[in-house]
GUBANU-989407 format. One record per residue: x, y, z of N, C-alpha, C in turn; residue in three letters. Coordinates in nm, 2 decimals, padded with zeros to 4 digits. Each point is the difference from the previous one (the first is absolute). Layout:
N
<node n_xx="X" n_yy="Y" n_zz="Z" ca_xx="X" ca_yy="Y" ca_zz="Z" c_xx="X" c_yy="Y" c_zz="Z" aa="ALA"/>
...
***
This chain:
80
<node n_xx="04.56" n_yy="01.33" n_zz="-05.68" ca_xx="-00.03" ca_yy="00.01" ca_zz="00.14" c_xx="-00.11" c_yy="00.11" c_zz="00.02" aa="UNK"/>
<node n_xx="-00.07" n_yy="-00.02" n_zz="00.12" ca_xx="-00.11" ca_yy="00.09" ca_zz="00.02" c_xx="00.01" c_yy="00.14" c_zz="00.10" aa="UNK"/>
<node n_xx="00.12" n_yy="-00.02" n_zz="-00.03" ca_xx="00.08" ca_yy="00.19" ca_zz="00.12" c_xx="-00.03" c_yy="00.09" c_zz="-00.01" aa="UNK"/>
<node n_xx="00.01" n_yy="00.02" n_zz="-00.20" ca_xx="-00.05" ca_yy="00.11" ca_zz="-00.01" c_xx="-00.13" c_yy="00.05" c_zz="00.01" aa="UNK"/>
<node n_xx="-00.09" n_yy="-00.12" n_zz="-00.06" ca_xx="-00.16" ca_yy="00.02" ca_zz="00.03" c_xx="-00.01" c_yy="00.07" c_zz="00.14" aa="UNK"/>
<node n_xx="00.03" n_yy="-00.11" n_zz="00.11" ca_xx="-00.04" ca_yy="00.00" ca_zz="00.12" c_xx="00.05" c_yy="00.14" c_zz="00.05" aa="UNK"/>
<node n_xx="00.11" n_yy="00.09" n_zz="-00.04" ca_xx="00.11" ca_yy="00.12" ca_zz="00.03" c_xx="-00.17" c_yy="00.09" c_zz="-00.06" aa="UNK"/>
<node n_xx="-00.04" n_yy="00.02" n_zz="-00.17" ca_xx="-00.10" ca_yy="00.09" ca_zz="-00.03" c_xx="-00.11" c_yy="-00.03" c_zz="00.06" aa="UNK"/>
<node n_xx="-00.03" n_yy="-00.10" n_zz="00.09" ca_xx="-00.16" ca_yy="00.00" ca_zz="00.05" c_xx="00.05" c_yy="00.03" c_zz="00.13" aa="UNK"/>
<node n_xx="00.11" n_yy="-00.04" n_zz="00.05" ca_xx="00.00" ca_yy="00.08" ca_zz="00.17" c_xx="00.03" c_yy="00.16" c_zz="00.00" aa="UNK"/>
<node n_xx="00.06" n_yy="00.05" n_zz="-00.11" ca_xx="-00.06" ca_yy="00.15" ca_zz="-00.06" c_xx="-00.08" c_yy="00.08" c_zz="-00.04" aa="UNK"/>
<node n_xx="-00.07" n_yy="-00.07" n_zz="-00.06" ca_xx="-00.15" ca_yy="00.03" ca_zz="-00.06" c_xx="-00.10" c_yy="-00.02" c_zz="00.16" aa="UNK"/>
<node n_xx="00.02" n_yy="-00.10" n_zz="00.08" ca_xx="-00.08" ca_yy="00.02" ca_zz="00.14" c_xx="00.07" c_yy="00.12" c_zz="00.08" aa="UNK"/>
<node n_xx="00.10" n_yy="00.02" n_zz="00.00" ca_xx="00.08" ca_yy="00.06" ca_zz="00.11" c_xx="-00.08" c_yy="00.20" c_zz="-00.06" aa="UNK"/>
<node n_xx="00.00" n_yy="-00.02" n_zz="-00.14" ca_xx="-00.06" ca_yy="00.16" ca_zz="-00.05" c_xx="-00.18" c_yy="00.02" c_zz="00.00" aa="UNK"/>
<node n_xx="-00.05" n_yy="-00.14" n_zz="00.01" ca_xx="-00.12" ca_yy="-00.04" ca_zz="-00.02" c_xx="-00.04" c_yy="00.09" c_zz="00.18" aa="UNK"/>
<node n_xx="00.11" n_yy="-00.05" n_zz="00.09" ca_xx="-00.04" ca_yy="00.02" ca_zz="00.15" c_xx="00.05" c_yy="00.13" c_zz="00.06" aa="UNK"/>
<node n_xx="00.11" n_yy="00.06" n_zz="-00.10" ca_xx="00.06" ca_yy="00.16" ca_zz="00.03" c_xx="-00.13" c_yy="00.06" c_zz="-00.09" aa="UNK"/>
<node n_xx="-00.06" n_yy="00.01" n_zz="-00.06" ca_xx="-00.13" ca_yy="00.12" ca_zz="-00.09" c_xx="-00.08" c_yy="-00.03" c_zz="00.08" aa="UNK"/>
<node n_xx="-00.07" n_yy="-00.13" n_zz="00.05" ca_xx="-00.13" ca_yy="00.02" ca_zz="00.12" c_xx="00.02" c_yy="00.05" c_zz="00.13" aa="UNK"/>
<node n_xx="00.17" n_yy="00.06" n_zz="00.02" ca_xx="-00.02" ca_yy="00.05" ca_zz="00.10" c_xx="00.07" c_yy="00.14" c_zz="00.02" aa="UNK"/>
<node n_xx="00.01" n_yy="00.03" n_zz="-00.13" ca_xx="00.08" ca_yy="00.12" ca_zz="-00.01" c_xx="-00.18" c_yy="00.07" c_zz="-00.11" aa="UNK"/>
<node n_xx="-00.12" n_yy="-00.04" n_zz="00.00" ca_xx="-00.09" ca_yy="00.03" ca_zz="-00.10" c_xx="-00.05" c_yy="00.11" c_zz="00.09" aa="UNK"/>
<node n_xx="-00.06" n_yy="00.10" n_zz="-00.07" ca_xx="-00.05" ca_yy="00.15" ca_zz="00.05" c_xx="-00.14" c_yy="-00.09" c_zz="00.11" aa="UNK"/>
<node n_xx="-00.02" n_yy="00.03" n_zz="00.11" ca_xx="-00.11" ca_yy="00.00" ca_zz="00.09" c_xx="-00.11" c_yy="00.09" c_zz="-00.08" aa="UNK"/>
<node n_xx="-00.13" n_yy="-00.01" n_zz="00.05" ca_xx="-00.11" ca_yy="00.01" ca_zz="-00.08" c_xx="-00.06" c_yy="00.11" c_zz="00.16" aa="UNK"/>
<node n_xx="-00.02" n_yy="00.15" n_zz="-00.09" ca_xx="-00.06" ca_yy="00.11" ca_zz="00.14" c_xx="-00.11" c_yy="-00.12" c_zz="00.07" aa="UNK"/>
<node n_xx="-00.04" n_yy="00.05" n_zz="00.13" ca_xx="-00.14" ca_yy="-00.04" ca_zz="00.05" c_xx="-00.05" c_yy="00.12" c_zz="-00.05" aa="UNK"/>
<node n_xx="-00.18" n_yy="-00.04" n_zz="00.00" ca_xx="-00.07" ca_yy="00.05" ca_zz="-00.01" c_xx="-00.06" c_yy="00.12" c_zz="00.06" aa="UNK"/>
<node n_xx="-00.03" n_yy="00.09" n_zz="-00.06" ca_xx="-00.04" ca_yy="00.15" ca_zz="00.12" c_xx="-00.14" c_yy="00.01" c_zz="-00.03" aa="UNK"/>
<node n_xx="-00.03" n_yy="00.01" n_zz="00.20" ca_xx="-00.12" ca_yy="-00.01" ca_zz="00.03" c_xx="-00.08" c_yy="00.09" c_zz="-00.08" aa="UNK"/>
<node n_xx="-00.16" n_yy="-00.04" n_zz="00.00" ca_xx="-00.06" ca_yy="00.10" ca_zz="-00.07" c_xx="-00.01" c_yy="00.14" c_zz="00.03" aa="UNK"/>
<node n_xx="-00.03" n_yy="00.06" n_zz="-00.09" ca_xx="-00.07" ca_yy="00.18" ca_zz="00.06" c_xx="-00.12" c_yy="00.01" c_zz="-00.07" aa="UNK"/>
<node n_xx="-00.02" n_yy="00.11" n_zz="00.08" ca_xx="-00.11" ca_yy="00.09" ca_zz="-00.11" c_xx="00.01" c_yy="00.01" c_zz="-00.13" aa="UNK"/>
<node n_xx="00.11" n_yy="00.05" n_zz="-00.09" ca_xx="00.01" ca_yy="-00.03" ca_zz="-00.11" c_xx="-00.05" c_yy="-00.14" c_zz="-00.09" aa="UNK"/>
<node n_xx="00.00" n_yy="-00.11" n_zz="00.08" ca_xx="-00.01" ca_yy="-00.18" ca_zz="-00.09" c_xx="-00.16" c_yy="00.01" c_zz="-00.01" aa="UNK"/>
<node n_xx="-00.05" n_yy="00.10" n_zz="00.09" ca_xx="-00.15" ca_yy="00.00" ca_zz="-00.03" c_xx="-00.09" c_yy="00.00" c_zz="-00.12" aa="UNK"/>
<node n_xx="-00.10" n_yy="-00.03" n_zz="-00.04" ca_xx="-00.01" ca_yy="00.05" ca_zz="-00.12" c_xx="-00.15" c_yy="00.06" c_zz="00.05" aa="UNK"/>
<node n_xx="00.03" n_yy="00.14" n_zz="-00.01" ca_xx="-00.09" ca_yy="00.08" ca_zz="00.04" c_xx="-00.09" c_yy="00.05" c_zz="-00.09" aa="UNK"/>
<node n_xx="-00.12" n_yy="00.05" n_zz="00.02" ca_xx="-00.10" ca_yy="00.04" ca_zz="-00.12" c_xx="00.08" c_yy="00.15" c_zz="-00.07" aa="UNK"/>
<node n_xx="-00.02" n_yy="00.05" n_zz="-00.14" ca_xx="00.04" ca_yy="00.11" ca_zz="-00.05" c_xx="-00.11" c_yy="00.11" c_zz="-00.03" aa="UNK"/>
<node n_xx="00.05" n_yy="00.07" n_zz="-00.01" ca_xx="-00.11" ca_yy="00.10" ca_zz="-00.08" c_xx="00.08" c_yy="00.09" c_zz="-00.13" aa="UNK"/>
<node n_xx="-00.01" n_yy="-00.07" n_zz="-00.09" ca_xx="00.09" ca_yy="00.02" ca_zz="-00.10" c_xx="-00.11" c_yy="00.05" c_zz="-00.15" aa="UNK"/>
<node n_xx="00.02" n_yy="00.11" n_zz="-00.07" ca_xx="-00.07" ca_yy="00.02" ca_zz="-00.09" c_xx="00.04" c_yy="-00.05" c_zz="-00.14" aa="UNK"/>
<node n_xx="-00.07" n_yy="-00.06" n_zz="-00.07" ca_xx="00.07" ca_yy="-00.09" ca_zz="-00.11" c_xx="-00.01" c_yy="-00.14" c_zz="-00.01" aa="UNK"/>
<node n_xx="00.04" n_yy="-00.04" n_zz="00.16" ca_xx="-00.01" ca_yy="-00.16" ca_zz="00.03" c_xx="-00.11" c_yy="-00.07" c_zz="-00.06" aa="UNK"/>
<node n_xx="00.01" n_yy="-00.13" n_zz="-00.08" ca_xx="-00.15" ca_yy="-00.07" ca_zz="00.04" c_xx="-00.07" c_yy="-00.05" c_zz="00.12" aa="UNK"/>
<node n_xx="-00.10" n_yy="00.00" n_zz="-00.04" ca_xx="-00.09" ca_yy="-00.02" ca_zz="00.12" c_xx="-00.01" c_yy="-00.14" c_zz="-00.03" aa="UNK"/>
<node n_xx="-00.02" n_yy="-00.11" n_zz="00.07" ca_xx="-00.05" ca_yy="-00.20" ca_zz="-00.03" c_xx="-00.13" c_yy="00.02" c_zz="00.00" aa="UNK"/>
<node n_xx="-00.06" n_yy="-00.06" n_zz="-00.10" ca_xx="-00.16" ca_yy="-00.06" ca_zz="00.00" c_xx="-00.01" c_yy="-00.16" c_zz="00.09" aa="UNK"/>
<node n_xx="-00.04" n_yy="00.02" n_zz="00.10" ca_xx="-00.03" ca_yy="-00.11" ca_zz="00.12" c_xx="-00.14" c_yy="-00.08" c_zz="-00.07" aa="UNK"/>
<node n_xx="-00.02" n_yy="-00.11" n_zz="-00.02" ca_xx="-00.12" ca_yy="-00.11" ca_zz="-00.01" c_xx="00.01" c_yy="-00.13" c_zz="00.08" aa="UNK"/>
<node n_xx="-00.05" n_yy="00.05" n_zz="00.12" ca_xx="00.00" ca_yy="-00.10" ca_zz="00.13" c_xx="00.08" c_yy="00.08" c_zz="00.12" aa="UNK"/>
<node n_xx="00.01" n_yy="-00.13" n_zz="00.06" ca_xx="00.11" ca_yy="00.02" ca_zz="00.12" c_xx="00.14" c_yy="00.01" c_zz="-00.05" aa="UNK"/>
<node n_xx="00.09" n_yy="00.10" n_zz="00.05" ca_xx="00.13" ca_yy="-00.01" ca_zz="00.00" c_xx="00.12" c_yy="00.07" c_zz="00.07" aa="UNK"/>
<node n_xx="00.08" n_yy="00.00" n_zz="00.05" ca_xx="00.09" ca_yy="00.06" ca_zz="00.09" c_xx="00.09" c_yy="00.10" c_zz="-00.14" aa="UNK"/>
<node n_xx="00.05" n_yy="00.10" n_zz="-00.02" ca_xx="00.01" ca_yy="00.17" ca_zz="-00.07" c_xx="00.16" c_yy="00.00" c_zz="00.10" aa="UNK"/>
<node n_xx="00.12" n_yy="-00.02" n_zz="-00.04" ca_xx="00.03" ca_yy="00.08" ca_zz="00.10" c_xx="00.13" c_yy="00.11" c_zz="-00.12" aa="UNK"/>
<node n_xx="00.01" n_yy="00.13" n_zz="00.06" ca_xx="00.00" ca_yy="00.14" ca_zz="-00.05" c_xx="-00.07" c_yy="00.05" c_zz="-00.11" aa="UNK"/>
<node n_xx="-00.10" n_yy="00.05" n_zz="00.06" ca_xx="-00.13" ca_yy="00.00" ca_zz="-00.10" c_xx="00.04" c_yy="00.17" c_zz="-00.02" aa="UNK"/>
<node n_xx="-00.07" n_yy="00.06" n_zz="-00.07" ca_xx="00.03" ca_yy="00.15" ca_zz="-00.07" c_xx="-00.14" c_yy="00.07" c_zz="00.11" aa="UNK"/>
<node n_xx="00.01" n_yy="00.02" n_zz="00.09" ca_xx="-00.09" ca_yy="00.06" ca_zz="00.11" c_xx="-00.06" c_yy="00.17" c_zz="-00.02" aa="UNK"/>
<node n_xx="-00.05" n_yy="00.00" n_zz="-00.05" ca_xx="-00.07" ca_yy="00.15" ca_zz="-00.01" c_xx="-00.07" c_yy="00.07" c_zz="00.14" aa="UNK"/>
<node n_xx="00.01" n_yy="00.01" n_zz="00.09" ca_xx="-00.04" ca_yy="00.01" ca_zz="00.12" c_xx="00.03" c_yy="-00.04" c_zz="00.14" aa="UNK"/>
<node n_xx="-00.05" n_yy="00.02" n_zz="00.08" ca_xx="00.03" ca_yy="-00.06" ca_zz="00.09" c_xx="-00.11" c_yy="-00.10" c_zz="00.05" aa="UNK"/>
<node n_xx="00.05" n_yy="-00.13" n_zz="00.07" ca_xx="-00.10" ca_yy="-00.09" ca_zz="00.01" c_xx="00.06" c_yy="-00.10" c_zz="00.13" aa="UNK"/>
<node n_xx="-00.06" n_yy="-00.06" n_zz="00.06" ca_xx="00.04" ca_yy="-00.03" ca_zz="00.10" c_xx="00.04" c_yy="-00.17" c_zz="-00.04" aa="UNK"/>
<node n_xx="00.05" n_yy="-00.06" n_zz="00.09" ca_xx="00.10" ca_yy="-00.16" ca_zz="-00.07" c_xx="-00.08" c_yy="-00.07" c_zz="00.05" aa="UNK"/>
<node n_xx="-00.14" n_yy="-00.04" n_zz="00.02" ca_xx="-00.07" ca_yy="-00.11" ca_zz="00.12" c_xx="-00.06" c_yy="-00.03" c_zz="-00.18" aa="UNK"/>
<node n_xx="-00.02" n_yy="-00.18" n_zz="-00.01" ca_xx="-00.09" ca_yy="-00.07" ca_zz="-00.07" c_xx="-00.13" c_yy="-00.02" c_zz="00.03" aa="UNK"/>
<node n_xx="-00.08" n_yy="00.04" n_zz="-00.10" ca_xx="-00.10" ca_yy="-00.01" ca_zz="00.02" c_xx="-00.13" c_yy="-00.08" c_zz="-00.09" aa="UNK"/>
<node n_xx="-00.07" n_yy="-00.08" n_zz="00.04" ca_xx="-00.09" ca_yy="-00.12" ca_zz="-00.12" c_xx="-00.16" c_yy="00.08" c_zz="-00.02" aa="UNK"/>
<node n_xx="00.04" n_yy="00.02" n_zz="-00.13" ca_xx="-00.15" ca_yy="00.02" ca_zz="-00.01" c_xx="-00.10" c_yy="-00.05" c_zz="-00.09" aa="UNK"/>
<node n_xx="-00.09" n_yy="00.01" n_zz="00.03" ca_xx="-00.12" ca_yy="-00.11" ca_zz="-00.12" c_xx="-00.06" c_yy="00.06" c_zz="-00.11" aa="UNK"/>
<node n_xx="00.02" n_yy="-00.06" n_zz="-00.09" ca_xx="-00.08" ca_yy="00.13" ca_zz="-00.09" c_xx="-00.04" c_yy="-00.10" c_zz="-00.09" aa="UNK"/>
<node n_xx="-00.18" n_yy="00.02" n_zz="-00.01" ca_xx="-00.09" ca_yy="-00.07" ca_zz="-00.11" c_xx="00.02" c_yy="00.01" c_zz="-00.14" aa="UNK"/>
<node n_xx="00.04" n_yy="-00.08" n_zz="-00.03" ca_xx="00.01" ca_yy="-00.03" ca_zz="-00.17" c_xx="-00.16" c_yy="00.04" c_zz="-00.05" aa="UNK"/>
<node n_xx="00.01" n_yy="00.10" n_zz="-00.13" ca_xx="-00.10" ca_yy="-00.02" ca_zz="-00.05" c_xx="-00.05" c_yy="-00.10" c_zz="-00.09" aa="UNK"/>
<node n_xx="-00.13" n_yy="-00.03" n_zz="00.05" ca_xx="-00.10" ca_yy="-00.11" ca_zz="-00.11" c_xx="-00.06" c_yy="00.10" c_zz="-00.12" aa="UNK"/>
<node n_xx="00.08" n_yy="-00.07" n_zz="-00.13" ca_xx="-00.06" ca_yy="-00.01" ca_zz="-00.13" c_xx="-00.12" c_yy="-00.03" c_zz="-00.08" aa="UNK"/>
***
């Protein structure tokens, strides 16, 4: 007969449906701060990146102070 089968699978669903609702909830998310930033440093030791072209840097090893506005500038390749 199929009683018992049918007895272990309406068990196996019945614990299948008690863990997805007894399972730990997942935190929400915390808004950003000032800390998620990733700010320029001024750190001695750090590498500095060699840039060849355009590229976005972000926490670069900042030696100074410099202001955050992009700026394009043209610069003539020398002829050989």
């Amino acid at each position: 007969m199929p009683i018992p089968f049918l007895i272990q699978l309406a068990i196996g669903i019945g614990m299948s449906i008690l863990s997805y609702i007894l399972r730990p909830q997942p935190k929400p998310p915390k808004p950003p701060s000032l800390d998620d930033f990733n700010a320029p440093t001024a750190d001695a030791g750090r590498p500095w990146p060699v840039i060849w072209g355009s590229m976005t840097i972000t926490g670069v090893n900042n030696i100074g102070s410099f202001d955050k506005k992009r700026r394009k500038r043209k610069i003539k390749a020398a002829k050989k």
